[in-house]
C-alpha positions in Angstrom: 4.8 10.2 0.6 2.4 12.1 3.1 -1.0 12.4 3.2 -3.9 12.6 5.6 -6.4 10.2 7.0 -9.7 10.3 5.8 -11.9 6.8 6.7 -10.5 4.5 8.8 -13.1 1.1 9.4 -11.5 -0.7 13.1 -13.4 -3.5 11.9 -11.9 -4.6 8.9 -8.5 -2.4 9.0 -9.3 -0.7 5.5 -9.8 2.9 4.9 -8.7 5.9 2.8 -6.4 8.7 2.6 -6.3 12.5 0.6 -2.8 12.8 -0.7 -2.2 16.4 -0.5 -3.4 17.5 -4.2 -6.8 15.9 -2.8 -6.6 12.4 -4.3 -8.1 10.1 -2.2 -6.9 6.9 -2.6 -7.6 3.6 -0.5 -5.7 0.7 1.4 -6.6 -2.3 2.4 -6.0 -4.2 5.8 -2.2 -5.6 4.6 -1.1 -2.3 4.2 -2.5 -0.7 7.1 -1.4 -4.0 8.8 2.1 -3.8 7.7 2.7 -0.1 9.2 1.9 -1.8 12.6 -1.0 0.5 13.5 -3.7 0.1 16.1 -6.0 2.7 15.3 -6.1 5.6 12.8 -8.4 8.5 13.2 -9.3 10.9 10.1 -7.4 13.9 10.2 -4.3 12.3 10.9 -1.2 13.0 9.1 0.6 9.5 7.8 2.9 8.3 5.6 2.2 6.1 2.7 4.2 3.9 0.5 3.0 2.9 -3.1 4.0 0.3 -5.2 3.3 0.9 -9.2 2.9 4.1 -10.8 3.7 5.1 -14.4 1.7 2.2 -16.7 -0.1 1.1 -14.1 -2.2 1.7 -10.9 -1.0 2.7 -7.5 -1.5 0.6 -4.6 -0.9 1.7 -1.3 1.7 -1.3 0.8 1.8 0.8 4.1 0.3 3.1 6.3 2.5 4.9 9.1 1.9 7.8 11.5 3.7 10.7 10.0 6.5 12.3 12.9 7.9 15.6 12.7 
């Protein structure tokens, strides 16, 4: 799924994201970890994968720069 950066804190790796209906949703440093990122600057389009959905809540595992 694509959405676009919106926080990003260097310090502790965690931020958030808009999904493109204008959810924002958060990840921690594990997921943002796990996409092997440096840096992330709000704007930026990325890739997401989730894990749960339909009875419960979505968590986000990884965060990737998204390439055209």
């Amino acid at each position: 799924m694509q959405a676009t950066a919106y926080t990003f804190d260097a310090g502790t790796g965690s931020g958030s994201v808009l999904l493109d209906d204008g959810t924002p949703m958060e990840f921690g440093a594990d997921a943002f970890r796990a996409g092997g990122l440096r840096l992330l600057r709000p704007g930026q389009r990325v890739r997401i994968e989730l894990e749960g959905g339909d009875d419960g809540p979505r968590r986000i595992t990884c965060v990737t720069l998204q390439t055209f």
